[in-house]
C-alpha positions as CSV (number, residue, x, y, z in Angstrom):
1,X,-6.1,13.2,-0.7
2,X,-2.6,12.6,0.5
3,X,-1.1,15.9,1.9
4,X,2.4,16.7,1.5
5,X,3.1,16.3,5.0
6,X,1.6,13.2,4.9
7,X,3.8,11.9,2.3
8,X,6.5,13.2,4.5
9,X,5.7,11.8,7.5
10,X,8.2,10.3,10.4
11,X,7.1,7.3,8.3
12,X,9.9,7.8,6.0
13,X,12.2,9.8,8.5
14,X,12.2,5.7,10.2
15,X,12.4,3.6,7.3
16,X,15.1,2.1,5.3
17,X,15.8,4.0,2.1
18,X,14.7,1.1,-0.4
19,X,11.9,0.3,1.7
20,X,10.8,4.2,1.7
21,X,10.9,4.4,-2.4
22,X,8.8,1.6,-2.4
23,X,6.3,3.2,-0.4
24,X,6.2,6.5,-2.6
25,X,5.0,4.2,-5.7
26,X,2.4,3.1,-3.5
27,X,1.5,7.0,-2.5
28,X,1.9,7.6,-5.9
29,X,-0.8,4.9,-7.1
30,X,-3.2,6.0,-4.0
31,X,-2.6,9.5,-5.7
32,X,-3.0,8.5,-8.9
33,X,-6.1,7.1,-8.0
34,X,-7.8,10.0,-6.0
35,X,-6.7,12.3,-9.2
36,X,-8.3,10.1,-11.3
37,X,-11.5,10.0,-9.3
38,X,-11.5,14.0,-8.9
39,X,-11.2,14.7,-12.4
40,X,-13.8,12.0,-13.2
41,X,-11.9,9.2,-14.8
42,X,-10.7,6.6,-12.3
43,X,-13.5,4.4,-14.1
44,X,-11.4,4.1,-17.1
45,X,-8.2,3.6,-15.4
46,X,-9.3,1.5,-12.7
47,X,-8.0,-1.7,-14.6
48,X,-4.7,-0.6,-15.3
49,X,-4.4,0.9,-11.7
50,X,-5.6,-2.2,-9.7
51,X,-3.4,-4.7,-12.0
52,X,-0.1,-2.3,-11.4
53,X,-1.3,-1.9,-7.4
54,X,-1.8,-6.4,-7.5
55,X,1.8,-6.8,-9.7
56,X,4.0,-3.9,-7.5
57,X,2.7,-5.0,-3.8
58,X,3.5,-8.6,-4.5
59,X,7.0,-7.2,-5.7
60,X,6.8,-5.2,-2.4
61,X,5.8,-7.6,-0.1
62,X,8.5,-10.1,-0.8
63,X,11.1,-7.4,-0.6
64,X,9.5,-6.3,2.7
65,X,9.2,-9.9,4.2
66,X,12.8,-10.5,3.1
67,X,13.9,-7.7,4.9
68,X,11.6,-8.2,8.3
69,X,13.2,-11.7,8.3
70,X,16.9,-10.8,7.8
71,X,16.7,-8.3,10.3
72,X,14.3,-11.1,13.1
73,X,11.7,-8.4,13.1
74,X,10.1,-9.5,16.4
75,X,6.6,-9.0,14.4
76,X,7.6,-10.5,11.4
77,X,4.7,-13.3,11.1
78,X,1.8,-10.9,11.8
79,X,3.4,-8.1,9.5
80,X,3.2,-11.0,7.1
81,X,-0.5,-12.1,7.8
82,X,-1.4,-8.5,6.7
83,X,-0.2,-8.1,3.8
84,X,-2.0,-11.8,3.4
85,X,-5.1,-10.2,4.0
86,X,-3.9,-7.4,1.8
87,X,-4.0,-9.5,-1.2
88,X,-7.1,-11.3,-0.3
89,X,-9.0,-7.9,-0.2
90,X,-7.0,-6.2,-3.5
91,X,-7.6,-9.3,-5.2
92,X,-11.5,-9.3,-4.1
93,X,-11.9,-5.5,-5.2
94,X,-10.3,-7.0,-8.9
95,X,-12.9,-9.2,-9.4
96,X,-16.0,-7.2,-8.8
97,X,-14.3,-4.6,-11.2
98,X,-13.7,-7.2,-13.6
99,X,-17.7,-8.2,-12.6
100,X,-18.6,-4.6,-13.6
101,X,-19.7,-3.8,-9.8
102,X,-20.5,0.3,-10.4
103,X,-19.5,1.0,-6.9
104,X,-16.0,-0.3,-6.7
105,X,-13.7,3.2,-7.3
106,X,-14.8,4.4,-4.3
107,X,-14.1,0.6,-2.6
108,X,-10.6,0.8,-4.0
109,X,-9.6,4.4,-2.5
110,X,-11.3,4.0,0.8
111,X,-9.1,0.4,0.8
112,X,-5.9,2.4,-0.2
113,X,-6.4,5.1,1.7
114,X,-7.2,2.8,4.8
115,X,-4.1,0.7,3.8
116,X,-1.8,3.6,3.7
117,X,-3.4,5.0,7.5
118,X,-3.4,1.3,9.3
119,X,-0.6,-0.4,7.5
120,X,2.1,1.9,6.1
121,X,2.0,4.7,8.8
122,X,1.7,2.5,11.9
123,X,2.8,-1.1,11.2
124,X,5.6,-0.7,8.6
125,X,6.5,2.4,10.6
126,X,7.1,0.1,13.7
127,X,9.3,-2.0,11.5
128,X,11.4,1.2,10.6
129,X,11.7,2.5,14.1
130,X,12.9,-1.3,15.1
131,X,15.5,-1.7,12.1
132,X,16.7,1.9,12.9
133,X,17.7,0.4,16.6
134,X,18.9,-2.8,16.1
């Protein structure tokens, strides 16, 4: 779903080398995921997938706040009320897979794909371009 060039975006040209190999796992899950779901079989690894997704963006986001507030990223509080809402919504989509909701693979990739277009490639990517300056 992701294509190469996307992957290699000026994204990753901006951000800080840690911060960049944390965003390929989360390409790498969203990937994961859209494989999964071509070859018919996200259903199946939808549990494992969402609970590493939960477990490796709290890991993230701490890192990522950490960072924004070292460095007094201007944006800091409202980079952090996303990835609040983030959680909320990832946390949401758990349940109603743990509910047995039918509909919820395509929920998840439209949310990580969504996630990765809105948040990763415009927001952290802001963060990158201001951490490269200052």
């Amino acid at each position: 779903m992701l294509s190469h060039q996307s992957r290699n975006s000026t994204f990753f040209k901006l951000a800080l080398y840690t911060e960049k190999d944390h965003h390929r796992h989360l390409f790498f899950l969203f990937n994961k995921a859209y494989e999964d779901s071509e070859s018919d079989t996200l259903k199946d690894s939808l549990g494992a997938l969402l609970n590493e997704l939960i477990d490796y963006t709290i890991y993230h986001f701490h890192a990522e706040e950490t960072w924004m507030e070292e460095h007094h990223f201007p944006k800091h509080e409202k980079h952090c009320q996303e990835h609040a809402r983030f959680m909320t919504r990832i946390s949401e989509l758990h349940a109603d897979y743990l509910s047995g909701q039918t509909q919820i693979n395509l929920e998840v990739l439209a949310f990580m794909k969504n996630w990765i277009e809105e948040h990763i490639m415009i927001s952290d990517a802001e963060y990158g371009r201001f951490h490269k300056i200052h």
